[in-house]
C-alpha positions in Angstrom: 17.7 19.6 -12.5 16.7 16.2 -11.7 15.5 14.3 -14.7 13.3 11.3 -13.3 11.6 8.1 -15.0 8.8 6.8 -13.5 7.6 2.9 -15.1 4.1 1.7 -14.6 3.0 -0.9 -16.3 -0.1 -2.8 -15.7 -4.2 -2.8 -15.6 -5.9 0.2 -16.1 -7.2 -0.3 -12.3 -3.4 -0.4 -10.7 -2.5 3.2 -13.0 -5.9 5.1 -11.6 -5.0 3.4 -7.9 -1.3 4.7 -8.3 -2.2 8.4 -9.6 -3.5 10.2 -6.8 -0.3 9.3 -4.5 2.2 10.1 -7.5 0.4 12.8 -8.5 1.4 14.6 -5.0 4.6 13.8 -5.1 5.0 15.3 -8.4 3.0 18.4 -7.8 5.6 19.4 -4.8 8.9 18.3 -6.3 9.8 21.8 -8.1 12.1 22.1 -10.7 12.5 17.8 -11.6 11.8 16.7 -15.2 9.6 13.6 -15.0 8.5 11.1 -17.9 6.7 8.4 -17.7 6.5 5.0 -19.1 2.9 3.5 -19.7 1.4 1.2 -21.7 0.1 3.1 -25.0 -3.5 2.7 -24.0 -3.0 4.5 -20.6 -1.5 7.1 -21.8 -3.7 10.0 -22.2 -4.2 9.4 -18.6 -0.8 10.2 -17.3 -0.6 13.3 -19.8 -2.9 14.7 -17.0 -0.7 14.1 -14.4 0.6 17.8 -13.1 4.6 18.0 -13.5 4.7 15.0 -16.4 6.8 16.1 -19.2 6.8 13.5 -21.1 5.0 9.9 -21.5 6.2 6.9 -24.0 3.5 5.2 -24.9 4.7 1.4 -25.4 3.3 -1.7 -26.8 4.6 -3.9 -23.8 1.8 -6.9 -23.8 1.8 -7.2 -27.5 5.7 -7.5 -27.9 6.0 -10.3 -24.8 3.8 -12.8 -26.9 5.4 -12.2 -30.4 9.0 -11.5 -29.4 10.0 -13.8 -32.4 8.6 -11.4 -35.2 11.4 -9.0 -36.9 8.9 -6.3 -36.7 8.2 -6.6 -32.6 12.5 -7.3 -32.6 12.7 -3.9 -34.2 9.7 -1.5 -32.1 11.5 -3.2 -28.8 15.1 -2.1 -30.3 14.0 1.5 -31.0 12.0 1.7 -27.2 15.1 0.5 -25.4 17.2 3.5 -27.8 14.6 6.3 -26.6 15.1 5.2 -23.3 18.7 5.8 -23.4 19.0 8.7 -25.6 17.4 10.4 -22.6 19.8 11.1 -20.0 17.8 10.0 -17.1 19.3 10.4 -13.6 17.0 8.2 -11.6 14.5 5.5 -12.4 11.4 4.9 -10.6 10.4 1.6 -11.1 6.6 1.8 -9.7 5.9 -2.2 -10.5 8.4 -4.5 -9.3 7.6 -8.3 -10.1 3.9 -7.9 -10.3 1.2 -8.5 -12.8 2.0 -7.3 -16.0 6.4 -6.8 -14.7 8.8 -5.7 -17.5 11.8 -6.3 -15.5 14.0 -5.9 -18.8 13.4 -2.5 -19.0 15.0 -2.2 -15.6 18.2 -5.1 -16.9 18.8 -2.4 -19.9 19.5 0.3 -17.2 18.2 3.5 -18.5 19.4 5.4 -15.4 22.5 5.3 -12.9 20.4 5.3 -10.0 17.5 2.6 -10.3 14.9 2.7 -7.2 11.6 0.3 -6.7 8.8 1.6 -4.7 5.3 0.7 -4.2 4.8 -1.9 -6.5 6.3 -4.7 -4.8 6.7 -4.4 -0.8 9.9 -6.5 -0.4 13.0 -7.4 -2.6 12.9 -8.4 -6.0 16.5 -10.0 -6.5 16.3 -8.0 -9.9 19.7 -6.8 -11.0 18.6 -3.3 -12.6 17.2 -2.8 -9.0 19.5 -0.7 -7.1 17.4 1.1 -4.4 14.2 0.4 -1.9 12.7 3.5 -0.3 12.3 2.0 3.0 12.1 3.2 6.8 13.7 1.6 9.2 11.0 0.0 10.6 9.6 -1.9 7.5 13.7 -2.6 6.6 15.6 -3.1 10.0 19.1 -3.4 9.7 18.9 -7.5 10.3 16.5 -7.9 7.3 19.0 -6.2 4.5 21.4 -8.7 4.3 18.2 -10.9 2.7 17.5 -7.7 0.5 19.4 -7.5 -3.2 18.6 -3.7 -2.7 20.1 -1.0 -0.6 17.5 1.2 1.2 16.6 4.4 0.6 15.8 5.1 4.7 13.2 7.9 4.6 12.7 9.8 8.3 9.2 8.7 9.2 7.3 5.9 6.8 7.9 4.8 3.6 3.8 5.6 2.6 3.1 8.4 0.5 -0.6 9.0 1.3 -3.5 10.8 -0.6 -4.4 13.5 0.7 -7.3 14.7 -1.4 -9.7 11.6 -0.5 -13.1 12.1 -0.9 -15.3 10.9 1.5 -18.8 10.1 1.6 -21.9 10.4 3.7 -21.2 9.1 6.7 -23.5 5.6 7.4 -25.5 4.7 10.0 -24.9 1.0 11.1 -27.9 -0.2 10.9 -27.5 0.3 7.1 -24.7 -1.8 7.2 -26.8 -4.5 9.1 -24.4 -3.8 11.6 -25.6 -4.1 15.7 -25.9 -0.8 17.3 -24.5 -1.5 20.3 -21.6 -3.9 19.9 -18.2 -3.6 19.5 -17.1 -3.9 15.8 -13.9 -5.2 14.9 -12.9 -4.6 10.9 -10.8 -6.1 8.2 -11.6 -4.7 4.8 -8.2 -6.3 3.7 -8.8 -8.5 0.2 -9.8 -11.6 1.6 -6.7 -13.7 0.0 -4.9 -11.8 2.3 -6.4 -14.0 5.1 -4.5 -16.8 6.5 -5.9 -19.7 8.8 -3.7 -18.9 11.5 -5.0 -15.2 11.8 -9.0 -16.0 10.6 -8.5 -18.6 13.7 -7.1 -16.2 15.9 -10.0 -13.9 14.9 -12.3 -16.2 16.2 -11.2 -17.0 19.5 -11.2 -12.8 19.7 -14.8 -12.9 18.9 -15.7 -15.9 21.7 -13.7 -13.8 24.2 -15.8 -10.1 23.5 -19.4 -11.0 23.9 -21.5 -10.3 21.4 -18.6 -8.4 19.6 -18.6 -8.7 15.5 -16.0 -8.8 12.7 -16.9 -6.5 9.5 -15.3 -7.8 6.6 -15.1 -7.1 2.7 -17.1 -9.4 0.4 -15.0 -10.4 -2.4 -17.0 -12.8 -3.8 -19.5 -15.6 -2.9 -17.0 -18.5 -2.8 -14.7 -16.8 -0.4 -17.9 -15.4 1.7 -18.8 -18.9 2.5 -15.4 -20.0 3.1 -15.2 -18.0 6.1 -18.9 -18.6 7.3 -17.7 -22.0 7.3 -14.8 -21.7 9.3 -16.8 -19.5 11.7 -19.2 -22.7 12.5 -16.1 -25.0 12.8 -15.2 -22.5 15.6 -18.3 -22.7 17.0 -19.2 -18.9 16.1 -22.4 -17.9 14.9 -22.5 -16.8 11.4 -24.5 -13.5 12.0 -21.1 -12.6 14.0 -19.6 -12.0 10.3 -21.3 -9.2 8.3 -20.3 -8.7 4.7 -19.7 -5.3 3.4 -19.8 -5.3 -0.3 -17.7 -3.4 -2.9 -18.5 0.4 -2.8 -17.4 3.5 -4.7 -14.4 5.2 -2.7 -16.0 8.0 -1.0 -19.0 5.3 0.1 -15.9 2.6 1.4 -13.5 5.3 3.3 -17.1 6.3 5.1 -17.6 3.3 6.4 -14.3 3.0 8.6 -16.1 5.6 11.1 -18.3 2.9 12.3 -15.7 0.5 13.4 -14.1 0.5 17.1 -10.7 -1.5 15.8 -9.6 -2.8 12.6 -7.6 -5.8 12.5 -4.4 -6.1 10.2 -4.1 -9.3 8.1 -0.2 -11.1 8.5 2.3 -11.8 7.0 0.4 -9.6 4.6 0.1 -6.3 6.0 -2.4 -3.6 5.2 -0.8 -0.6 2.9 -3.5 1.9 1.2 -6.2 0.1 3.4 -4.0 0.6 6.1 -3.8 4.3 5.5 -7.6 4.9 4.5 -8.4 3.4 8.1 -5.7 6.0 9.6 -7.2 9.3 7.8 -10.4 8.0 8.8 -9.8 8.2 12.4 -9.8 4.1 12.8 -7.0 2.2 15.1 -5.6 -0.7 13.4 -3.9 -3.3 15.6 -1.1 -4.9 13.8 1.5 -8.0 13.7 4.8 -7.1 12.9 6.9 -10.0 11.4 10.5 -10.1 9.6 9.9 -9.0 6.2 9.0 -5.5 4.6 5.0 -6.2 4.0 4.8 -7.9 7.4 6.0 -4.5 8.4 4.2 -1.9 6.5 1.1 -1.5 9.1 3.6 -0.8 11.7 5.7 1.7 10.2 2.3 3.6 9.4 1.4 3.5 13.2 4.6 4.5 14.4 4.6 7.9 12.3 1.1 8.4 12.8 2.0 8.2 17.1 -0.1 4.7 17.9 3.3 2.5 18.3 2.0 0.6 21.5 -0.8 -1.0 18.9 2.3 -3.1 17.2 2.7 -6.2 18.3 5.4 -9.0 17.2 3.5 -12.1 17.9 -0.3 -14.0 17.7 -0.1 -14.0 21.3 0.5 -10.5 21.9 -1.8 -9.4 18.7 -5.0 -11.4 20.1 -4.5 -10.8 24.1 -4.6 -7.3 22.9 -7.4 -7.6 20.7 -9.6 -8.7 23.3 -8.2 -6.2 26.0 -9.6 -3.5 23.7 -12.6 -5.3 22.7 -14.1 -5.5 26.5 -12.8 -2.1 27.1 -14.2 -0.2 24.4 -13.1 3.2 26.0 -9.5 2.0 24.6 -10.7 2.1 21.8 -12.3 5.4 21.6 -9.2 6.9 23.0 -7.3 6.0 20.1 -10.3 7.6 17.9 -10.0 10.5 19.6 -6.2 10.7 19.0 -6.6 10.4 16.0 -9.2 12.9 15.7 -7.0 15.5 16.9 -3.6 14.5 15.9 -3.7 11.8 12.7 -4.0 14.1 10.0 -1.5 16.5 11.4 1.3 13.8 12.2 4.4 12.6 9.5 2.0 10.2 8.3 0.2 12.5 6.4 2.8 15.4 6.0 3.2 14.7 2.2 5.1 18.1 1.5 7.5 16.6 3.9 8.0 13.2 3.0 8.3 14.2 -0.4 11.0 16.5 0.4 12.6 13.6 2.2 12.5 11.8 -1.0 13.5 14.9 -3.7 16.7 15.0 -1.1 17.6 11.3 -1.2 17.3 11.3 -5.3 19.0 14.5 -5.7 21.7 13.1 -3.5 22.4 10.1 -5.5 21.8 11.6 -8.9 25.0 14.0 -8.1 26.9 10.9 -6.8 26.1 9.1 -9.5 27.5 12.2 -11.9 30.7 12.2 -10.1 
C-alpha cells in the first residue's frame, strides 16, 4: 500500500478550489493511505474528502510570526516528529511557493519521493522538491535543464479536471448585454493576468472583425477602467468591451456557451479557466511560450484533439484570431467538435489519468524502498 501525504496550505478559497479535482483522484486510487496536512481551521473540511485517513491540523500562520517563543519552538518540534513518525512513501506538495508556502515542511523531508503539483505551474528551486507531474508538452525536454525538478511525464496532460461541475441555466446574450449577432471573443482569465502586449494585440483583433466584441471578467472598477482606457488609445469603442461580473459557478461555466472563441492570456496561460471553457464546449486559441504556465493551455488542447489552435507566436496567435473571427463557421466547427468528442477525449478521462499517476507514484515509492 501506498501511503501518500498531500500539503495544502493556504485561504479557505484555494482548499474549496482544490477539493473537487483531488477529491477524484482520491476516490479512484484504491487501496493508497492518504493524510492530509491543513491548516487547523480547514480541517473539518478535508475530513470529508472520500479516501482521507487522516488530517493534521497545524497552526502554520500563527508559528511563522512568533517563531522566537519556546512554546511555538516546541508545537513546530513535535509537527515535524508526527510527520516523520509516519512512514510516508510519497509527498504531495499541493502549494509550491504561493500565498501562504511552508517550504520547510518540504526541507524536513517527510517522504523519499517529494512531488509538486498544481500549486505552482513551473519550478520552485526548493530542495525538498524532487518531482513535477508534467507532460511533455508543458515540460519539453529543452526546458528541464532550467527545472530543479525531474518530471513526472504523464501520457496525455498534466490537468486533472472536475468532472462533477454543475452548470447553470444557460443565458441568453442579451442578458449579458451582449449583441446578438456578433462574433464574441472571451477572456474570463483574472485580469492581472493581462499583459500590454496581448490587451494590444486584442485590439487590433477587434478593428480587423467588424463589429466583433471581447467579453471579459470584471475584477474590479480600477482594472475595468484601465482597459476602457486602453481601448480608446486604440481607437476602439468602449461598448466593444462588455464586463461580466463575478457569478456563482454553475451561473460562470453557463456563460462560456455564448462565446464563439476564447482568447488565452500569455505568458500566463489559462489552467481551471482553461478547462471550464473546454467541458463547456468553447475553443480557446492559445500562445505557447518556453516555460510550463506559458504551456498549460496547450497541453489541454492537445489531449482534448484541437492542437492546430496552438500557436508559438503574437503573429501567429492574432492572424489566427482574426481568420476565425470573419469566418465564424471555424468557429462553430470547433464547437461542434467539441460537442461530440471533448468530454470523451484524455482531457477528461480522470479514471485514466489518475491511473497514470497511482502508476508513476507506485513506481517510485518501490524504488525508493529498494
Amino acid at each position: 500500500m501506498t501511503r501518500i501525504l498531500i500539503v495544502k496550505l493556504s485561504s479557505l478559497g484555494d482548499v474549496v478550489h482544490a477539493m473537487p479535482a483531488v477529491h477524484d483522484i482520491l476516490a479512484c486510487v484504491p487501496g493508497a493511505h492518504i493524510d492530509w496536512v491543513v491548516e487547523r481551521a480547514f480541517a473539518p473540511l478535508v475530513a470529508r474528502c472520500q479516501g482521507v485517513k487522516r488530517v493534521i491540523p497545524c497552526e502554520l500562520r500563527r508559528w511563522s510570526k512568533a517563531m522566537l517563543s519556546p512554546k511555538t519552538r516546541l508545537e513546530w518540534a513535535a509537527f515535524k516528529a508526527d510527520l516523520q513518525a509516519q512512514p510516508y512513501d510519497v509527498v504531495l506538495d499541493l502549494q509550491g511557493l504561493t500565498s501562504g508556502a511552508r517550504p520547510a515542511i518540504l526541507g524536513h523531508r517527510p517522504a523519499p519521493v517529494q512531488v509538486s503539483y498544481l500549486g505552482l505551474p513551473g519550478t520552485s528551486a526548493l530542495p525538498g522538491v524532487d518531482w513535477m507531474l508534467a507532460d511533455r508538452f508543458v515540460m519539453p525536454p529543452e526546458l528541464l535543464p532550467y527545472c530543479t525538478e525531474k518530471p513526472i511525464y504523464l501520457p496525455h496532460c498534466f490537468q486533472v479536471s472536475d468532472r462533477q461541475r454543475e452548470v447553470g441555466l444557460r443565458p441568453t446574450r442579451a442578458s449579458q448585454q451582449l449583441p446578438h449577432d456578433a462574433f464574441v471573443y472571451c477572456s474570463f482569465n483574472n485580469n492581472h493576468k493581462f499583459t500590454a502586449e496581448m490587451f494590444t494585440a486584442w485590439m487590433r483583433v477587434l478593428q480587423a472583425v467588424p463589429g466583433s466584441v471581447l467579453w471579459l471578467l470584471a475584477d474590479n472598477d480600477t482594472a475595468r477602467e484601465n482597459l476602457l482606457r486602453q481601448a480608446d488609445a486604440h481607437a476602439v469603442a468602449r461598448q466593444r468591451l462588455v464586463f461580466a461580473p463575478r457569478a456563482a459557478p454553475p451561473d460562470y461555466l453557463a456563460r462560456f456557451q455564448l462565446a464563439d472563441l476564447m482568447l488565452d492570456t500569455f505568458p500566463f496561460n489559462a489552467g481551471t479557466t482553461a478547462s471550464d471553457a473546454l467541458w463547456m464546449g468553447t475553443p480557446i486559441l492559445t500562445r505557447a511560450g518556453r516555460t510550463y504556465i506559458s504551456r498549460m493551455a496547450g497541453s489541454l488542447l492537445h489531449a482534448v484533439g484541437l492542437p492546430d489552435l496552438v500557436t508559438d507566436s503574437l503573429a501567429a496567435y492574432e492572424k489566427l484570431a482574426v481568420d476565425i473571427g470573419r469566418h465564424p463557421q471555424r468557429a462553430a466547427s470547433y464547437r461542434r467538435y467539441l460537442a461530440e468528442h471533448g468530454r470523451s477525449s484524455p482531457l477528461f478521462d480522470l479514471p485514466q489519468i489518475v491511473r497514470d499517476i497511482e502508476h508513476e507514484f507506485e513506481r517510485l515509492a518501490l524504488a525508493a524502498r529498494g
